[in-house]
VEXVO-112111 format. One record per residue (C-alpha): residue number from 1; residue in three letters; chain; x, y negated, z negated. Coordinates in steps of 0.25 Angstrom, whole numbers. Layout:
! VEXVO-112111
NUM | ALA | A | X | Y | Z
...
***
This chain:
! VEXVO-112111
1 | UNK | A | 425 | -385 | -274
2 | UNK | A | 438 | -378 | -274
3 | UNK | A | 442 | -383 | -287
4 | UNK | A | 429 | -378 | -293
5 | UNK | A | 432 | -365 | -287
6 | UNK | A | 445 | -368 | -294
7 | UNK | A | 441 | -372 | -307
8 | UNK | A | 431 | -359 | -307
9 | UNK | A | 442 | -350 | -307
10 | UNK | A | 450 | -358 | -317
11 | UNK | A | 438 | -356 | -327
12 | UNK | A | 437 | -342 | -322
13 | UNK | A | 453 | -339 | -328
14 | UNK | A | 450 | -347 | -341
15 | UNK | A | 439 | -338 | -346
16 | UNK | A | 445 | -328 | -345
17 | UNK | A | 446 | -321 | -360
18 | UNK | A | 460 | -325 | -362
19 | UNK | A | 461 | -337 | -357
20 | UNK | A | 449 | -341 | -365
21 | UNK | A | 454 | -337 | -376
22 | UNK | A | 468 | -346 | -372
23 | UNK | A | 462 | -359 | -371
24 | UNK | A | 453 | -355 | -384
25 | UNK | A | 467 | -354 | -389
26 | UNK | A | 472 | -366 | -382
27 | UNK | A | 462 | -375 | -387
28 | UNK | A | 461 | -370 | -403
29 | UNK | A | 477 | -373 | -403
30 | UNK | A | 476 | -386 | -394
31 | UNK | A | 466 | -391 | -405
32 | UNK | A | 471 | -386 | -417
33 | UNK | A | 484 | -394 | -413
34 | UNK | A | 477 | -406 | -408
35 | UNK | A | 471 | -407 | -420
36 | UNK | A | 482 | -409 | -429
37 | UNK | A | 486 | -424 | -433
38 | UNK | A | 495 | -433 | -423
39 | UNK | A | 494 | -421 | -412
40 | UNK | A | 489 | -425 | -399
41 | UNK | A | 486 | -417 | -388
42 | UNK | A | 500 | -420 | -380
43 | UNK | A | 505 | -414 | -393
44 | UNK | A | 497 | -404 | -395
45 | UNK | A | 499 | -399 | -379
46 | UNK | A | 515 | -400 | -381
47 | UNK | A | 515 | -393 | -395
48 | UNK | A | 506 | -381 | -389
49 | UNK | A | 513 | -380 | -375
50 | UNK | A | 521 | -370 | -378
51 | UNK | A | 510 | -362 | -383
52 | UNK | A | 508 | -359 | -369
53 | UNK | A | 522 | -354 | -366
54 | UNK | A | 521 | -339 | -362
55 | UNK | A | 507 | -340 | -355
56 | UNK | A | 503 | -337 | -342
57 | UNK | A | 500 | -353 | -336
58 | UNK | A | 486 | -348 | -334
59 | UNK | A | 485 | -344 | -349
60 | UNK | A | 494 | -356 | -353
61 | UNK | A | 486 | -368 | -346
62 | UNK | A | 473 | -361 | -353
63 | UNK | A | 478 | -363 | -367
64 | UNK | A | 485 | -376 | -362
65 | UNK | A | 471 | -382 | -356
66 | UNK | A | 464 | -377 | -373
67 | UNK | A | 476 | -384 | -379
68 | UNK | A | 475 | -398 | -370
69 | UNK | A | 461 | -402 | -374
70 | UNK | A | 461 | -396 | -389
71 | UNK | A | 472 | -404 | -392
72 | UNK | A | 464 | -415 | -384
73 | UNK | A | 453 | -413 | -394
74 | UNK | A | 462 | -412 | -406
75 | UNK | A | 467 | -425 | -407
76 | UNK | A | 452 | -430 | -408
77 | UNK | A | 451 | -423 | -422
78 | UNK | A | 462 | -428 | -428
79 | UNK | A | 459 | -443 | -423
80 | UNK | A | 445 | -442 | -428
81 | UNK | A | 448 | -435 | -442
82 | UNK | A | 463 | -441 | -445
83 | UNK | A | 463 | -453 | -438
84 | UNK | A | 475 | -448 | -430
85 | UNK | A | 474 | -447 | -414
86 | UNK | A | 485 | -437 | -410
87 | UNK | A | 487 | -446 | -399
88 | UNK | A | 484 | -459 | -393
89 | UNK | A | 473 | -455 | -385
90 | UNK | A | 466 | -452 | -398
91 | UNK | A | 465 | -464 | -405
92 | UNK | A | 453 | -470 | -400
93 | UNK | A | 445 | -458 | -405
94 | UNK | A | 450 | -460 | -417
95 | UNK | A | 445 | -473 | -419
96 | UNK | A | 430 | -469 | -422
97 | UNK | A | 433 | -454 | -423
98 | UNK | A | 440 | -456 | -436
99 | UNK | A | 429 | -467 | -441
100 | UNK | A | 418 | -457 | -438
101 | UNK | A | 424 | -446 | -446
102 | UNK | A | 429 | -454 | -458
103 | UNK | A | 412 | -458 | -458
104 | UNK | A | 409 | -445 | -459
105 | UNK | A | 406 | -440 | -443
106 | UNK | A | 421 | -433 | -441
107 | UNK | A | 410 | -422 | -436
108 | UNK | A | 404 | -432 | -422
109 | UNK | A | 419 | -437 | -421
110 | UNK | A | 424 | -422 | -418
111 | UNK | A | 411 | -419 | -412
112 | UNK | A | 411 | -431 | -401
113 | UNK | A | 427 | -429 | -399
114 | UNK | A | 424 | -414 | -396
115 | UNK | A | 413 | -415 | -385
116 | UNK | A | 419 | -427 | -379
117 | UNK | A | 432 | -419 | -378
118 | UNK | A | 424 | -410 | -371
119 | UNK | A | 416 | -419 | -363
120 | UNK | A | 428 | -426 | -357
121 | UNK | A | 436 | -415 | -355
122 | UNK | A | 426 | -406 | -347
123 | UNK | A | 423 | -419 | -338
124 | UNK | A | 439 | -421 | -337
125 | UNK | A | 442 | -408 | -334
126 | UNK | A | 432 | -408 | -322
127 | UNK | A | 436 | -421 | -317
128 | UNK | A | 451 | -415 | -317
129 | UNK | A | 443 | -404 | -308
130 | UNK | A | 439 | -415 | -299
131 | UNK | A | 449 | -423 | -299
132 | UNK | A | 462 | -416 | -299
133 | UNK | A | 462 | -411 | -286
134 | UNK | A | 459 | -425 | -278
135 | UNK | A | 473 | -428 | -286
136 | UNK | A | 481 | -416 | -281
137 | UNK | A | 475 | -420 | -267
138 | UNK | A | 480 | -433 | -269
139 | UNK | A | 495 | -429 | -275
140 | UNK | A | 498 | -421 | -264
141 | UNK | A | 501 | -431 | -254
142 | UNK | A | 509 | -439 | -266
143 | UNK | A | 524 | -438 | -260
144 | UNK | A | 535 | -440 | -270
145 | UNK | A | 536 | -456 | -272
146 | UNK | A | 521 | -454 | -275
147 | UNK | A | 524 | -445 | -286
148 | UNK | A | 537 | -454 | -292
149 | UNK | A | 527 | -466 | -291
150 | UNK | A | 515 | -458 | -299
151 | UNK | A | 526 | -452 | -310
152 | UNK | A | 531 | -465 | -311
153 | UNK | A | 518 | -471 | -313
154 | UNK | A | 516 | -462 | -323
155 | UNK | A | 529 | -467 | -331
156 | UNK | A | 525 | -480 | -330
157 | UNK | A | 510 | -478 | -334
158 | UNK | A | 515 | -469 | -347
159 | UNK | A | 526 | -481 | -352
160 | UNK | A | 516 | -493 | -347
161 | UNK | A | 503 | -488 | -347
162 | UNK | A | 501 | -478 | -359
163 | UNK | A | 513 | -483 | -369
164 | UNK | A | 509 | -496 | -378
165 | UNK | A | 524 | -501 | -374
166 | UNK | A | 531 | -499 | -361
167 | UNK | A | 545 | -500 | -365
168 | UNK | A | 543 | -487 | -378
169 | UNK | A | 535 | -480 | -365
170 | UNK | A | 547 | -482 | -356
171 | UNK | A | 556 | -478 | -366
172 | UNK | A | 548 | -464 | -370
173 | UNK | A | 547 | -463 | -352
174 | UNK | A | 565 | -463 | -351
175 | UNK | A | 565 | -454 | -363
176 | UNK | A | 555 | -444 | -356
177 | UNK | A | 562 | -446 | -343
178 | UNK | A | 576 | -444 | -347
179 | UNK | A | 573 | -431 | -356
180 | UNK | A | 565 | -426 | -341
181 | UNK | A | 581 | -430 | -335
182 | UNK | A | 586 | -418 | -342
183 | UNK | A | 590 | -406 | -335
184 | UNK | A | 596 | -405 | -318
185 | UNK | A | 594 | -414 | -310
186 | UNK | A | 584 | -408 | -300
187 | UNK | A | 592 | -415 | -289
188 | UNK | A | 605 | -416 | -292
189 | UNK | A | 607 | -403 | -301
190 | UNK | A | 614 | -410 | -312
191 | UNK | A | 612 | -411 | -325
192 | UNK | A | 605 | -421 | -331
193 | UNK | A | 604 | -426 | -347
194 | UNK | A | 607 | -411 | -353
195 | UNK | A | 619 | -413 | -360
196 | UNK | A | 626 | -402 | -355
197 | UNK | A | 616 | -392 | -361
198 | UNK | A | 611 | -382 | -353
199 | UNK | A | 598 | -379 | -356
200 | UNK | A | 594 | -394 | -353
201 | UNK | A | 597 | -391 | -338
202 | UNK | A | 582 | -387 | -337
203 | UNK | A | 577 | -400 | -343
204 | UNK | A | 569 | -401 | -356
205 | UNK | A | 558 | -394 | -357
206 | UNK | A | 544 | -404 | -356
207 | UNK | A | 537 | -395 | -367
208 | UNK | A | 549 | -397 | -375
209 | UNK | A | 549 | -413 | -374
210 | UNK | A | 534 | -412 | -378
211 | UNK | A | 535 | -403 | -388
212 | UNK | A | 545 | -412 | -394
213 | UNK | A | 540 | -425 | -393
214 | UNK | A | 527 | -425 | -395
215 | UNK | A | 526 | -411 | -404
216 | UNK | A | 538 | -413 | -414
217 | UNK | A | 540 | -426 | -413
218 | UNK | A | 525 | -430 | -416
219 | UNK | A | 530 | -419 | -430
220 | UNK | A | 540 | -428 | -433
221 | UNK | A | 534 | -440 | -433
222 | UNK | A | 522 | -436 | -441
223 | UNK | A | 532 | -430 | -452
224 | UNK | A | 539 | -442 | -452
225 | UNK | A | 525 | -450 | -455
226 | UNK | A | 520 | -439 | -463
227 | UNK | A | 510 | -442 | -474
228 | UNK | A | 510 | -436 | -487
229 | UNK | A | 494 | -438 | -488
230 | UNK | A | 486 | -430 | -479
231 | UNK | A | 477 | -436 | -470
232 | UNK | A | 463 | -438 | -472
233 | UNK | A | 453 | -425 | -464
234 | UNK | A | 439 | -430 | -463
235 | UNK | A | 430 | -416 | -464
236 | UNK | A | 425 | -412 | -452
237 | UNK | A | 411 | -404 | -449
238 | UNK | A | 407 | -398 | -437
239 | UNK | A | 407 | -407 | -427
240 | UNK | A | 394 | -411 | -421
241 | UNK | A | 386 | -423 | -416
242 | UNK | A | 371 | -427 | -417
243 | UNK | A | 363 | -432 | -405
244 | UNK | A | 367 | -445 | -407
245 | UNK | A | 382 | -441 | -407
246 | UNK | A | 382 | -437 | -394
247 | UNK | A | 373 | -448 | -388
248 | UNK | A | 383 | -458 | -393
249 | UNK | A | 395 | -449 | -388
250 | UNK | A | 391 | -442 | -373
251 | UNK | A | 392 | -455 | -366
252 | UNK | A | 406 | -458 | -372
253 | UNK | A | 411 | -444 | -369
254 | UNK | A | 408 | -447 | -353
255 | UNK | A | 414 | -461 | -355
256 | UNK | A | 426 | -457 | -361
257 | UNK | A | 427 | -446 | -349
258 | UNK | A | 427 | -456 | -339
259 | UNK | A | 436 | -465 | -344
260 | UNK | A | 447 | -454 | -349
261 | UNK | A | 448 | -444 | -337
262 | UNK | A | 453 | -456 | -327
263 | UNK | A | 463 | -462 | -336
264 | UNK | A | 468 | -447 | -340
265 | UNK | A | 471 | -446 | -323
266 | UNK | A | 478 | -460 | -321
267 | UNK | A | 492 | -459 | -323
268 | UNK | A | 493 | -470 | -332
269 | UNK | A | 481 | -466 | -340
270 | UNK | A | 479 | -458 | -353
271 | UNK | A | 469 | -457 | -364
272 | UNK | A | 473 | -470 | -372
273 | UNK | A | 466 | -479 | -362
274 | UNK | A | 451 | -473 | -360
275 | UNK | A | 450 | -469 | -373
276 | UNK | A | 452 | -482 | -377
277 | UNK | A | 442 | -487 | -365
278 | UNK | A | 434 | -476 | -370
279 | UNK | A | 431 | -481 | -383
280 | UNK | A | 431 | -496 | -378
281 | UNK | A | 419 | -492 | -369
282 | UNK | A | 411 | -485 | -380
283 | UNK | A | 414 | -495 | -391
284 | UNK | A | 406 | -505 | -378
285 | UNK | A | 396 | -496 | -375
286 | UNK | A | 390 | -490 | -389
287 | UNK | A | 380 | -493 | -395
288 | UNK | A | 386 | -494 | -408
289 | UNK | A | 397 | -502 | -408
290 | UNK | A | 395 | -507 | -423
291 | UNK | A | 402 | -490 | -425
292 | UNK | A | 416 | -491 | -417
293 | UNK | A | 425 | -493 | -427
294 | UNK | A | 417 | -484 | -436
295 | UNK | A | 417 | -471 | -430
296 | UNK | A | 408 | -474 | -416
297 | UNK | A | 406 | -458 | -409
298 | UNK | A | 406 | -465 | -395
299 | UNK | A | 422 | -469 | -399
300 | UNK | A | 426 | -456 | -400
301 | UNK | A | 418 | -451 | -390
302 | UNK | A | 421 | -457 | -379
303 | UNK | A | 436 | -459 | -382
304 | UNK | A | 438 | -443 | -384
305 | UNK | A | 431 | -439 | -370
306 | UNK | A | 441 | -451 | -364
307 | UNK | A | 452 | -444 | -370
308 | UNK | A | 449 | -430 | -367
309 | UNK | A | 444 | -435 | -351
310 | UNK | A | 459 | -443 | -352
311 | UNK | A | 466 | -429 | -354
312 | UNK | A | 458 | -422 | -343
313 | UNK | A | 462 | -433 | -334
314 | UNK | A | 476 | -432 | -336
315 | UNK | A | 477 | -418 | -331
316 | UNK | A | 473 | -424 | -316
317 | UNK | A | 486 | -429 | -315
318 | UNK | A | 494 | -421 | -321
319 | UNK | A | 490 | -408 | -313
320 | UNK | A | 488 | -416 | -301
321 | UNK | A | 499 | -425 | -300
322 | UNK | A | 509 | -418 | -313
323 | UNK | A | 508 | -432 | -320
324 | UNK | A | 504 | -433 | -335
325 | UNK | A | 496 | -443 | -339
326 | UNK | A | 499 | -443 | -356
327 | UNK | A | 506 | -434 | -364
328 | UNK | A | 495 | -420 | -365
329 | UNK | A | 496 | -421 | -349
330 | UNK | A | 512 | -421 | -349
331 | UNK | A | 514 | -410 | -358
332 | UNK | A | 502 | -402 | -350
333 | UNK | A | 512 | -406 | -339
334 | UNK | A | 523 | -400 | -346
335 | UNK | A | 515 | -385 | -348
336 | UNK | A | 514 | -384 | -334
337 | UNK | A | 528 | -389 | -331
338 | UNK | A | 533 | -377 | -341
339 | UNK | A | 525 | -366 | -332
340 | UNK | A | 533 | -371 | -319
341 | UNK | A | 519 | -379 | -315
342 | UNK | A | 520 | -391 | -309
343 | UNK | A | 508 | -401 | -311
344 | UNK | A | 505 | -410 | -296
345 | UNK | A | 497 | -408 | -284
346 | UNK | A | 501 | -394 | -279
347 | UNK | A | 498 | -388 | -295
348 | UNK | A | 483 | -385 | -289
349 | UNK | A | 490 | -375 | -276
350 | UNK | A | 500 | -369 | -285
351 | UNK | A | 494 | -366 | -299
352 | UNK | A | 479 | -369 | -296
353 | UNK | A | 475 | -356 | -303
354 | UNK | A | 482 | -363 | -317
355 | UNK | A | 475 | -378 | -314
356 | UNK | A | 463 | -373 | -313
357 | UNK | A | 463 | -363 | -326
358 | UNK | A | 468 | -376 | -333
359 | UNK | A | 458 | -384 | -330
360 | UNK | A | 446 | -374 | -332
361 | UNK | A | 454 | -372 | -345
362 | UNK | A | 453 | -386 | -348
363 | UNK | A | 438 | -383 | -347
364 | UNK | A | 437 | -371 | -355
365 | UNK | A | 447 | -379 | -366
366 | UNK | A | 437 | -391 | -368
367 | UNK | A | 424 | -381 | -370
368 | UNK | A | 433 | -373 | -380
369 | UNK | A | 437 | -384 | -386
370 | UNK | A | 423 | -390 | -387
371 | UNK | A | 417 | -377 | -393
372 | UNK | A | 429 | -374 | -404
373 | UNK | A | 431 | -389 | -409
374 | UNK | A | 417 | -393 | -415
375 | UNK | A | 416 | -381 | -423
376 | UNK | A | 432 | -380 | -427
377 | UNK | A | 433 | -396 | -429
378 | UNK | A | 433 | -394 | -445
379 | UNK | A | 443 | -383 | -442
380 | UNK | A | 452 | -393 | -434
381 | UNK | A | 451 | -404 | -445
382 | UNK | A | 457 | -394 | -455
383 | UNK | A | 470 | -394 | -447
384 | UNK | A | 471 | -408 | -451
385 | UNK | A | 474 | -403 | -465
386 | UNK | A | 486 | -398 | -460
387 | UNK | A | 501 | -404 | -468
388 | UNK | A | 507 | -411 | -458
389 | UNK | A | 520 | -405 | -462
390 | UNK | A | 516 | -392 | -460
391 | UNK | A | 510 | -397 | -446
392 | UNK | A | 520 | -404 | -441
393 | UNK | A | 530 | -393 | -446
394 | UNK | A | 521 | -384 | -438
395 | UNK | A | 521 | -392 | -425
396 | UNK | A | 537 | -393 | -426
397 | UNK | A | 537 | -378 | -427
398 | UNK | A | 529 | -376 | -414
399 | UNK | A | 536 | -385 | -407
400 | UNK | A | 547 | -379 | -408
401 | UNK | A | 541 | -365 | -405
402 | UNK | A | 536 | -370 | -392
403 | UNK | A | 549 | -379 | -388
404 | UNK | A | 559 | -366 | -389
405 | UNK | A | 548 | -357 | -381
406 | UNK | A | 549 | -367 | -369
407 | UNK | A | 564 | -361 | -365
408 | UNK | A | 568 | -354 | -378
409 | UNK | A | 580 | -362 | -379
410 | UNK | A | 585 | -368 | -395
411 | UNK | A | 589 | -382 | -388
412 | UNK | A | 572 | -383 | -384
413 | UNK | A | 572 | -385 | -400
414 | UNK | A | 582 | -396 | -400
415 | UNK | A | 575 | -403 | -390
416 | UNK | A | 563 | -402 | -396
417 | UNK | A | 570 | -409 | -409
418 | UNK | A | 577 | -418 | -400
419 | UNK | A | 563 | -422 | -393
420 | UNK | A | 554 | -422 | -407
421 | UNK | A | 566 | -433 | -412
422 | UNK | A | 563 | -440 | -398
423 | UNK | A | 549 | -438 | -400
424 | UNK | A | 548 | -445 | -415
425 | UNK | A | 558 | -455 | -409
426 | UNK | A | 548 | -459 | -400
427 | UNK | A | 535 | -459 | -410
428 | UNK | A | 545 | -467 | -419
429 | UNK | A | 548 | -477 | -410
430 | UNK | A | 532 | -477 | -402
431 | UNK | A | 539 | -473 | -391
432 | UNK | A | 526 | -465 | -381
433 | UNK | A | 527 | -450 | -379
434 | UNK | A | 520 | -449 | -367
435 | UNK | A | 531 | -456 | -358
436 | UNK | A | 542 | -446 | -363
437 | UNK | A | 533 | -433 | -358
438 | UNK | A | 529 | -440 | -344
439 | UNK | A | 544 | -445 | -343
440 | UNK | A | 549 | -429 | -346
441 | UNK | A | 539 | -423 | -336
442 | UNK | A | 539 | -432 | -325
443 | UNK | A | 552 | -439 | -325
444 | UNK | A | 560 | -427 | -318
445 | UNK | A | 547 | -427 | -308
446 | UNK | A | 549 | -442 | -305
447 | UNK | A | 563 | -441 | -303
448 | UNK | A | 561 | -429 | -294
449 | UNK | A | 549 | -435 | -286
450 | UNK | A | 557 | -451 | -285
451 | UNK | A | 570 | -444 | -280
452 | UNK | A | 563 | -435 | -268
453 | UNK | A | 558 | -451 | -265
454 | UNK | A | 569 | -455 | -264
455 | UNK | A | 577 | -443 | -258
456 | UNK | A | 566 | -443 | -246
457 | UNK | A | 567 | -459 | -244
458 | UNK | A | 583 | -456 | -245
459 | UNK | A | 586 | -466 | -258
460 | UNK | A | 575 | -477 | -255
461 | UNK | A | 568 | -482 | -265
462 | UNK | A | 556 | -484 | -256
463 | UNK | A | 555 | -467 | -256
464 | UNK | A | 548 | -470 | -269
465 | UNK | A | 536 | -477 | -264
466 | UNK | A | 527 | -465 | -254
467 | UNK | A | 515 | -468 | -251
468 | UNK | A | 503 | -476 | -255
469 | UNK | A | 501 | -468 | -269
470 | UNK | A | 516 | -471 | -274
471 | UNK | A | 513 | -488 | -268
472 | UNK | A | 501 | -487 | -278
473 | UNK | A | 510 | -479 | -290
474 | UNK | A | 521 | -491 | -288
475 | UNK | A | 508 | -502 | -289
476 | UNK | A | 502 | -496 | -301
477 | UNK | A | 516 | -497 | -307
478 | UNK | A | 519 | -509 | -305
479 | UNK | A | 505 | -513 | -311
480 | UNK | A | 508 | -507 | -321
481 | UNK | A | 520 | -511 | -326
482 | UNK | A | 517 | -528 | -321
483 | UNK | A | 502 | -529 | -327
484 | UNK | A | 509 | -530 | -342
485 | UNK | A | 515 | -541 | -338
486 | UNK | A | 505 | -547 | -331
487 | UNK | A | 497 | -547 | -343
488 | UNK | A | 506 | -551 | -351
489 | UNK | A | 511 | -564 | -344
490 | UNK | A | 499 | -568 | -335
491 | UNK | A | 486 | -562 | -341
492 | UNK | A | 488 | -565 | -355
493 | UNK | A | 493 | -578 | -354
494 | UNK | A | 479 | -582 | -347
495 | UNK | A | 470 | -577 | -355
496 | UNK | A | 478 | -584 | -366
497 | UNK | A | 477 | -598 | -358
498 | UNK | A | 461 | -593 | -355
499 | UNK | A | 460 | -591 | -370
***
């Protein structure tokens, strides 16, 4: 009942005029970025963060909360018109979405995507309600070998789980922990990595890394594949659905919901897997299998709610614990980071007032977003018309705006260089983006919470191993890392031989 009590006064600071008017703001901006090409919504978080700079926290997590989901929704237009997910999480809408606009129902594809959106995220934002709290009673009798097992769970699960190879994974992972080594040595007081500059005493910036890989290197890669023909925009009318529609799309939406919100809380989960089990279900269950592959409604249906229910679950762990689960949680991570607020169990005693505005915000953002995107959908198609010179060229600009507000320093804009060169690099060679921004963010938390271990067991290693939590961690690990080759050397040499 408490957290009722809580939510109802998180609701009762949102609508207040302002603030309404803030994540109106947030969540026009959040989808006018999310819908422009090869943008997803990590992306379309990083390049806005600095938005917030200025702002009260209050005010700031308001507009933040408009700017998650309406880049959330974003990436769905330009999947279903363009054929161009902003990110992986995308591509199994655009499967059928795209098929169904190119068939001439663009208007049902946007239309299921958008309640679906809604659907998911209002049930995924109550089960955070729910659930969150039973985490942070569960984190706070976590010691510190407990945390160094979860934050290396989570290295592993990013390199081995969510990367198609382990070793590009595990290459992006060193690169994310050595830029996190730069700055003093919290224990020793020396210097480490800063090549006798000053200003990297302090450490790199986490919205500058962001900003950088994801926002201007994604620029430069695109204007390194740039295409003189414009793409194909399939019109777009106002989005609506018949009766049938939405008989063929409400059971999908709460399938899709219950498949994404759990995988969105595991540590080793994210929105690939059930959006892909999502559509896997729905391609068993219709019954019309003879239109998947030719624009089936339930395949973008169901698929969307799993990805929007997947980004409400990976807010559990990450207020509850401070661990990100994909890229949109890490940088979410970082915008608390940059007001001094750290994420884990004792963020509900400290700054409980700011939790619970963000998630009644989160609330107020999906029925926003709901109401302004099936009547401004033709509006959002028109940005696809957009040069991408002229796009791109805007992005690098912004970019660069928001990286030298973070500590108005000239070198922030060499770094950003620096990390947009990195970041092309990486696109260049298919090395993962999301190991390089868990690496930054928790690497100096691993390192801080694996040496108390070992400083409270005086050096042995067995101070990394607590309690029953940390014994399960190792397990799963170890799981992890041995079923590959399990598989490879013991499963699929008998079902050869039963073959």
């Amino acid at each position: 009942m408490d957290n009722l009590d809580n939510l109802m006064q998180g609701f009762a600071d949102v609508v207040a005029p302002m603030n309404l008017l803030l994540a109106l703001i947030g969540v026009v901006i959040g989808t006018a970025v999310g819908v422009l090409p090869g943008i997803g919504p990590a992306m379309t978080v990083a390049l806005l963060l600095p938005v917030t700079y200025g702002m009260e926290p209050v005010q700031a997590f308001i507009i933040f909360a408009g700017i998650f989901y309406g880049g959330m929704y974003g990436g769905s237009t330009t999947s279903i018109l363009l054929n161009t997910p902003g990110e992986s999480s995308s591509v199994v809408t655009a499967i059928e979405g795209n098929k169904m606009a190119k068939s001439g129902r663009a208007a049902q594809a946007l239309a299921t995507a958008a309640i679906g959106s809604f659907v998911a995220g209002t049930i995924g934002t109550l089960l955070l309600v729910l659930v969150t709290p039973f985490v942070v009673d569960f984190a706070v009798g976590l010691g510190a070998p407990d945390y160094f097992a979860l934050m290396l769970l989570s290295f592993i699960a990013v390199t081995s789980v969510l990367g198609a190879s382990r070793i590009r994974g595990l290459i992006s992972l060193l690169l994310g922990l050595t830029i996190g080594l730069v700055g003093i040595d919290a224990v020793s007081g020396q210097q480490r990595l800063t090549l006798g500059i000053p200003q990297l005493a302090d450490g790199i910036d986490v919205v500058v890394v962001a900003v950088g890989i994801f926002a201007v290197g994604e620029a430069m890669w695109v204007a390194a594949h740039l295409r003189r023909r414009p793409a194909e925009i399939i019109p777009v009318g106002t989005p609506w659905m018949g009766r049938k529609d939405f008989k063929r799309s409400w059971k999908p939406w709460l399938r899709g919901t219950a498949l994404g919100f759990p995988f969105g809380a595991l540590p080793a989960g994210g929105a690939e897997i059930p959006t892909f089990l999502s559509y896997a279900t729905e391609k068993r269950l219709t019954r019309h299998p003879e239109e998947f592959g030719k624009g089936a409604i339930e395949g973008v249906a169901g698929p969307e709610a799993a990805n929007n229910a997947s980004a409400a679950g990976t807010l559990v762990p990450m207020l509850a614990i401070g661990l990100p689960t994909n890229a949109t949680a890490a940088v979410m991570l970082a915008a608390f980071q940059s007001y001094g607020i750290q994420p884990g169990p004792l963020l509900f005693e400290r700054e409980a007032s700011l939790v619970w505005v963000l998630i009644a915000s989160l609330f107020i953002g999906n029925l926003l977003l709901l109401l302004l995107n099936l009547p401004l959908a033709p509006a959002w198609a028109k940005l696809l018309r957009i040069p991408r010179p002229y796009l791109y060229a805007g992005i690098l600009f912004f970019a660069s705006m928001g990286a030298y507000a973070v500590n108005a320093q000239p070198l922030d804009l060499f770094l950003l260089l620096f990390l947009g060169l990195l970041g092309f690099g990486m696109r260049r060679f298919g090395l993962p983006v999301l190991p390089l921004i868990v690496g930054v963010i928790l690497g100096p938390r691993a390192e801080l919470q694996g040496r108390r271990s070992l400083q409270l067991s005086g050096g042995e290693l067995s101070g990394l191993v607590g309690g029953p939590v940390s014994y399960a961690v190792y397990t799963t690990i170890v799981l992890v890392l041995v079923w590959p080759l399990v598989r490879r050397f013991l499963v699929r040499p008998l079902r050869e031989r039963s073959a």
